[in-house]
C-alpha positions as CSV (number, residue, x, y, z in Angstrom):
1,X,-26.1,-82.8,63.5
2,X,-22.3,-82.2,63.9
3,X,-20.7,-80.9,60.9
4,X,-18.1,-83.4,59.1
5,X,-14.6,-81.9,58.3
6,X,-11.7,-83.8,58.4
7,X,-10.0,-86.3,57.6
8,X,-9.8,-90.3,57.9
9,X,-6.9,-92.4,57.9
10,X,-8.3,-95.6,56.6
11,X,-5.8,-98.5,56.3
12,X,-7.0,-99.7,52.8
13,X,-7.5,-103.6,52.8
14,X,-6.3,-105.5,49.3
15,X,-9.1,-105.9,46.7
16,X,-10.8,-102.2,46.7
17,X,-10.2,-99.3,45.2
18,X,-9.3,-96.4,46.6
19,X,-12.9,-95.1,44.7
20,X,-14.6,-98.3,46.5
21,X,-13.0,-96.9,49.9
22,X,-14.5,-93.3,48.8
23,X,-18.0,-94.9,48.1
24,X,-17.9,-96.9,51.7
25,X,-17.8,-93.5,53.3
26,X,-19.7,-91.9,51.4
27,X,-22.9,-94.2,52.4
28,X,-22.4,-93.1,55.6
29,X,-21.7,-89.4,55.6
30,X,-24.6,-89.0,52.6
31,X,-24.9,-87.3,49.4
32,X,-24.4,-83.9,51.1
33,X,-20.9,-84.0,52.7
34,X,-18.2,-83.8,50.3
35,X,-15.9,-86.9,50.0
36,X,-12.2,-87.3,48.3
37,X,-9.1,-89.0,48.9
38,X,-5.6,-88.7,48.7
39,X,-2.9,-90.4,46.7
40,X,-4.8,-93.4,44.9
41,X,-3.7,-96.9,45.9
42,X,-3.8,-99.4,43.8
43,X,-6.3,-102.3,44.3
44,X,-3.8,-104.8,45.5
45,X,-1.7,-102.2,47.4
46,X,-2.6,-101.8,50.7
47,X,-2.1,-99.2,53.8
48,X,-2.9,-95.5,54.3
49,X,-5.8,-93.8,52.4
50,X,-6.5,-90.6,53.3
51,X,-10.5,-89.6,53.2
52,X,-11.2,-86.1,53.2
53,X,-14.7,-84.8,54.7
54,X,-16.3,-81.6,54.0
55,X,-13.9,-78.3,53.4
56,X,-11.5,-80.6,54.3
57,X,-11.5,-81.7,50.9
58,X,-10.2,-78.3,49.6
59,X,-6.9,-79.2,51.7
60,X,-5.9,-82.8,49.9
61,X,-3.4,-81.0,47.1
62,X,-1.6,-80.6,50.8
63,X,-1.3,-84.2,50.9
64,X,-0.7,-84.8,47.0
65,X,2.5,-83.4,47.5
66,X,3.8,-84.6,50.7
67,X,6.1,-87.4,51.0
68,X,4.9,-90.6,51.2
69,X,6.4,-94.3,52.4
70,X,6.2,-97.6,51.4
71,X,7.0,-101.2,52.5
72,X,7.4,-103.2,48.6
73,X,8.4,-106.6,48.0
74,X,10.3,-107.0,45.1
75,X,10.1,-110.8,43.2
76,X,12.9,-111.1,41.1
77,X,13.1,-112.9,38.0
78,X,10.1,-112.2,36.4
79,X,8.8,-109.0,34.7
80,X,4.8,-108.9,34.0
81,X,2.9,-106.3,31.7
82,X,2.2,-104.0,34.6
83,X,5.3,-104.2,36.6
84,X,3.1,-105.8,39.7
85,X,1.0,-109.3,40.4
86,X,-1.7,-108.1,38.8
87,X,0.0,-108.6,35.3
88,X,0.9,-111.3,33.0
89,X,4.4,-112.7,32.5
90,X,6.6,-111.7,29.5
91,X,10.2,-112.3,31.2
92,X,11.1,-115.2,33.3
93,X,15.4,-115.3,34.3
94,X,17.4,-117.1,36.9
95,X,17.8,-115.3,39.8
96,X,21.9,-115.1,40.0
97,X,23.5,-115.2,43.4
98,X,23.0,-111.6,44.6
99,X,25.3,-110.5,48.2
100,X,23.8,-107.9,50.0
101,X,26.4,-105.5,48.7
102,X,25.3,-106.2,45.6
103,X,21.4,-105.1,46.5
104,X,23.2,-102.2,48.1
105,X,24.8,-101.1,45.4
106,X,21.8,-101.3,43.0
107,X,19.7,-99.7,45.7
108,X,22.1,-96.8,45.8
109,X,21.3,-95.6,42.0
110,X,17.9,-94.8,42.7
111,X,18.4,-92.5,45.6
112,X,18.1,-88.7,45.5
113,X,16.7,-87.2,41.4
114,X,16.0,-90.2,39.0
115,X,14.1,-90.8,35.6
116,X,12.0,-92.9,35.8
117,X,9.5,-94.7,33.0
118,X,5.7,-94.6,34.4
119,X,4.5,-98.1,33.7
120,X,2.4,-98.6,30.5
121,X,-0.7,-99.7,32.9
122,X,-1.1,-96.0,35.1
123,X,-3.8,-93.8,35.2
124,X,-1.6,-91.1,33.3
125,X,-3.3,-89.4,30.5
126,X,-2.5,-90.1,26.7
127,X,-4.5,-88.1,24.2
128,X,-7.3,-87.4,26.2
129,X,-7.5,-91.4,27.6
130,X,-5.9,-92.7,30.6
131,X,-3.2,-95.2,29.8
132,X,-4.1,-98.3,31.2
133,X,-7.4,-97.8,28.9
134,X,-5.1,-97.6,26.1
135,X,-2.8,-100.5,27.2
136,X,-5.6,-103.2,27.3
137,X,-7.1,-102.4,24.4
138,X,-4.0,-103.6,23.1
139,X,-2.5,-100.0,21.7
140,X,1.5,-99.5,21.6
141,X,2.1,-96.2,23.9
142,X,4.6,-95.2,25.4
143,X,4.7,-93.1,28.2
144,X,7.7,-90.2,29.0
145,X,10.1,-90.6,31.6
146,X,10.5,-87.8,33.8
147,X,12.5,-87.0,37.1
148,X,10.8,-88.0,40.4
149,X,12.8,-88.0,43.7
150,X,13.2,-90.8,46.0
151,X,14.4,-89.7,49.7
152,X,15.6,-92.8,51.2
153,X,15.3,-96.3,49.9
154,X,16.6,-99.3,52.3
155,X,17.0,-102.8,52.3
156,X,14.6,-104.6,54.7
157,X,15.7,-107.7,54.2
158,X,16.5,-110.6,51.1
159,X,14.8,-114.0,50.6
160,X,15.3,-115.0,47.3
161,X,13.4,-114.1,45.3
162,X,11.4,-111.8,47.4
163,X,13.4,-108.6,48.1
164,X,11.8,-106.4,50.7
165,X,12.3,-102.7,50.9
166,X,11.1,-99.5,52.6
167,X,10.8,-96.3,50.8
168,X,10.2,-92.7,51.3
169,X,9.8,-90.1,48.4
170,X,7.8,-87.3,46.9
171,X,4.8,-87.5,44.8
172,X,4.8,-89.1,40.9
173,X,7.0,-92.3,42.1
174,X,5.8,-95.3,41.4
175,X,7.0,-98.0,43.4
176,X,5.8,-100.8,40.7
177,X,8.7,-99.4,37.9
178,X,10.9,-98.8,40.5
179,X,10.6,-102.7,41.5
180,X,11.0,-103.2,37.7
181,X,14.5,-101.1,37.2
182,X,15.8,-102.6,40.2
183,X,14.7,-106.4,39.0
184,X,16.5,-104.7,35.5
185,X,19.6,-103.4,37.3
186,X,20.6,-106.7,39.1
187,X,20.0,-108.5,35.4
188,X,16.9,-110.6,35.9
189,X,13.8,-108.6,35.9
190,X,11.3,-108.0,38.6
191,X,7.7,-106.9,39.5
192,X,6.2,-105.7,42.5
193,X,4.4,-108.3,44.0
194,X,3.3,-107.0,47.1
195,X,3.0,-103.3,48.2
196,X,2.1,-101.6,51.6
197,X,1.7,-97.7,52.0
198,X,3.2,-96.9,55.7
199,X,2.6,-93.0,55.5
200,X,1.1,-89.5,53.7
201,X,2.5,-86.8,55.0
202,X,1.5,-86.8,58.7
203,X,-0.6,-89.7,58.7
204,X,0.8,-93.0,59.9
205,X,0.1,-96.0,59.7
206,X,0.4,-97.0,63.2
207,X,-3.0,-94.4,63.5
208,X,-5.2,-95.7,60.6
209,X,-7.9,-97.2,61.1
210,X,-9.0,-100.7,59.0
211,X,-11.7,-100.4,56.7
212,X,-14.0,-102.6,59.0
213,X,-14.5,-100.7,61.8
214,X,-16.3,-97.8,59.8
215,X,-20.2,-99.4,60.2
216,X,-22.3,-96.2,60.7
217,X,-22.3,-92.6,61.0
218,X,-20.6,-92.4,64.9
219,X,-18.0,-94.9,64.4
220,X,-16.6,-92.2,61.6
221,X,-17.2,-88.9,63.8
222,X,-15.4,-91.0,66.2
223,X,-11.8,-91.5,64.2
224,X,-11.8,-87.8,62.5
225,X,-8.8,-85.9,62.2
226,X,-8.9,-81.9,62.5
227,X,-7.9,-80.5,58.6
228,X,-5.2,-78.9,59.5
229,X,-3.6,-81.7,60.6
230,X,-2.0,-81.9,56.9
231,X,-0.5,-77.7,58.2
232,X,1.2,-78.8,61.0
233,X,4.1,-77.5,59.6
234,X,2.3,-74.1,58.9
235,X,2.3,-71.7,61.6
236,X,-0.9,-71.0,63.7
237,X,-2.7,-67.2,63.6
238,X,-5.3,-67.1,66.6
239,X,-7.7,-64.3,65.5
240,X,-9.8,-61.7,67.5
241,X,-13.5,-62.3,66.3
242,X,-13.5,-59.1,64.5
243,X,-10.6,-60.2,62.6
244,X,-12.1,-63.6,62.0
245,X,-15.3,-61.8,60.4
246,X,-13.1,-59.8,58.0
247,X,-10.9,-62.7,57.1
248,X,-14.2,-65.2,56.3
249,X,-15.6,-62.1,54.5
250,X,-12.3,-62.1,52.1
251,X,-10.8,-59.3,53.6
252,X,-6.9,-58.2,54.4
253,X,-6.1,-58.0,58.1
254,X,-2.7,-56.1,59.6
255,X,0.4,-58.8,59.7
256,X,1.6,-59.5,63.5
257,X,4.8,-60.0,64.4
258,X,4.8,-63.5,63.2
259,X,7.3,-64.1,60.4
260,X,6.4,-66.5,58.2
261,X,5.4,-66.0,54.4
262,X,2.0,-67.8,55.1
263,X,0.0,-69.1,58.1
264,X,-3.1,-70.7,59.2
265,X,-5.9,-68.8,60.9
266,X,-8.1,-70.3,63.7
267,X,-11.1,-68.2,65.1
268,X,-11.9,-68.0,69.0
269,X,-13.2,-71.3,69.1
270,X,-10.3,-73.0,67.7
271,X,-11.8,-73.8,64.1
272,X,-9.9,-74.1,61.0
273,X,-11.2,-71.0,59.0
274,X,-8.8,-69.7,56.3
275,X,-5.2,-69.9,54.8
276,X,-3.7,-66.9,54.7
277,X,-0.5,-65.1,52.7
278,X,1.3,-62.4,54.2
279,X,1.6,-59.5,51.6
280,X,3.6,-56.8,52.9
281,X,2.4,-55.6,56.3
282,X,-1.3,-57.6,55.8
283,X,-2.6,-61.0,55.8
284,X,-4.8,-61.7,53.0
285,X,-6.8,-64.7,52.8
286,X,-6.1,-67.3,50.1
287,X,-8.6,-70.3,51.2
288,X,-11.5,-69.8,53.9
289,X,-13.4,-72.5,55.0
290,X,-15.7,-70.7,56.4
């Protein structure tokens, strides 16, 4: 039976989880393949969801901290209890007459380092409970900003009172408070009523594949991804098999010419089998796979 490792870029329709998504696959692959994901989409969210098979799995904090984008609309004028649709009212405004260099002008604050306030309804951790548990059971919490970087955030276009925009950032953003600030910035509130995840770090959208398609067992093998498609950015060490046998057995092997601080090691056959560190004039393994 051919071994599982990899990953699969599933374009996650609206009303599942990404746990639901995890579950699907899991049916198929069976109890003894390893399943995870990477960078949890909310249920109405939809877009890329990364599914990690076997040892692959050991390679998703790759993804957690990659740069992600998005494609959010923005409905101005009302502010909900979770900052997206799936909240209640609590604000409704007029929406003023806003130019385009007005949005531009907002947009531009929350480029580059921000603070930004996690929403009260996130999966964030407060005493030992997530928050959201906390939130609708009614308890007054509230959560720490902290500094999160968005890379690039553009205006896709302005219908009032939809505002569509595409952003790219690094991991601990979330896009539902920063529809919120921006609703708060041009005076009338906002929520995110509509959001669409376009990439994970290598993985596109254009290459994910919808939830559908995956019906049995060969339809998955079929739409894997090698693991270290998350290190293409890492440079490649071919080994000898001797040196491929010491590596998988834990043990240092005599640095090439290659400089690079760090490097990932294929055997013979072309199979992911280790991370590696370069200390001084040796490579020593730091994840094998093998």
């Amino acid at each position: 039976m051919t071994e599982l490792v990899g990953f699969l870029v599933i374009d996650k329709p609206a009303g599942f989880t990404s746990h639901d998504v995890v579950m699907r696959v899991r049916r198929l692959v069976g109890k003894t393949v390893k399943v995870g994901h990477a960078g949890t989409l909310d249920p109405a969210a939809t877009g890329v969801l990364p599914i990690a098979l076997g040892s692959a799995t050991r390679l998703i904090d790759q993804l957690v901290d990659a740069r992600k984008g998005y494609l959010g609309v923005v409905r101005l004028g009302v502010q909900t209890t979770t900052d997206d649709s799936e909240g209640e009212p609590i604000a409704t405004r007029p929406v003023p007459a806003i130019t385009v260099a007005d949005l531009e002008a907002v947009l531009a604050q929350f480029r580059g380092t921000i603070v930004q306030q996690p929403p009260v309804f996130s999966a964030l951790h407060v005493d030992g409970q997530r928050a959201y548990t906390l939130a609708r059971a009614g308890a007054e919490i509230t959560l720490e900003a902290r500094p999160v970087r968005i890379d690039q955030l553009m205006l896709v276009s302005y219908d009032p009172p939809d505002l569509v925009i595409a952003v790219e950032c690094g991991k601990g953003v979330y896009i539902r408070a920063l529809a919120r600030d921006i609703g708060t910035a041009l005076g009338c509130g906002g929520h995110l009523a509509a959001l669409q995840r376009t990439f994970v770090g290598p993985f596109r959208l254009e290459q994910a594949i919808p939830l559908a398609e995956l019906t049995d067992r060969a339809s998955l093998i079929k739409h894997l991804v090698p693991p270290d498609t998350v290190l293409s950015d890492w440079p490649l060490l071919k080994l000898s098999a001797a040196d491929a046998r010491k590596i998988c057995h834990g043990m240092a092997i005599p640095a090439t010419d290659l400089d690079a601080p760090r490097a990932r090691a294929h055997d013979p056959t072309g199979k992911l089998i280790a991370l590696l560190h370069r200390d001084g004039m040796y490579w020593r393994p730091v994840k094998v796979f093998t």
